[in-house]
N, C-alpha and C positions, 0 to 999 in steps of 0.2 A: 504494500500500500504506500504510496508516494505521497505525503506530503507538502502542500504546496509553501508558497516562499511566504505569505501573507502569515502562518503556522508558526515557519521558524523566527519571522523579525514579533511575532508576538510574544513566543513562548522565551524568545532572549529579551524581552523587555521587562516580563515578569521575572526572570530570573538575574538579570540585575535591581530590579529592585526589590526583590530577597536579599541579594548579598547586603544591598547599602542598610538595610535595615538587621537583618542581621549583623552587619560590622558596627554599628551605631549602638547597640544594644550587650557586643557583648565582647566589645573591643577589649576591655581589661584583663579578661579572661584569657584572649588568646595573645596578650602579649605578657602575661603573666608567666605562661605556659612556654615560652619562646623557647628561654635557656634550658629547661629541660629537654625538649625538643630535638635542640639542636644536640647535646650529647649524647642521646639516643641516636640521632643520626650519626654518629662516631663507629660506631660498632658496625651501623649495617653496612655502610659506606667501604669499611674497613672487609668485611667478608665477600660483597661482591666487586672490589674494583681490584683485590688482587688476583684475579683470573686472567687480567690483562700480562702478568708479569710471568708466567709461565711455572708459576709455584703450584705443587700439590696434581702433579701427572697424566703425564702423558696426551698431554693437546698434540696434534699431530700442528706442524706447522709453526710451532715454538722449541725445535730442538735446538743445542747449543751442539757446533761438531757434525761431524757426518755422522750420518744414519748407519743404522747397526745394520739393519738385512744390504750395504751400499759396498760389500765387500766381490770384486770382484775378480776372476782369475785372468790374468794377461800373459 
């Protein structure tokens, strides 16, 4: 079912004016909250961005050195 564009510029009008009224209401809370927040983000940040570094095995496409099966007879 396709929704027309008149749908979405409504249903984003109502939904910013949730947010400002929510933000208006309950601003202190969520910046009260910030700094725990943010050290919380420490840890998860910390378990998924070292995937990029090649730690914790066997990604194909992060070895360091030639490849183990790369032995050939000459």
């Amino acid at each position: 079912m396709a929704f027309s564009r008149r749908y979405w510029i409504t249903l984003s009008v109502f939904g910013v004016i949730a947010l400002v009224l929510l933000w208006g209401e309950h601003k202190v809370h969520v910046l009260g909250a910030l700094p725990w927040l943010i050290l919380l983000l420490c840890p998860l940040m910390h378990i998924f961005m070292h995937g990029s570094h090649g730690h914790g095995g066997g990604h194909a496409g992060h070895q360091h050195g030639p490849a183990k099966d790369d032995h050939r007879e000459q």
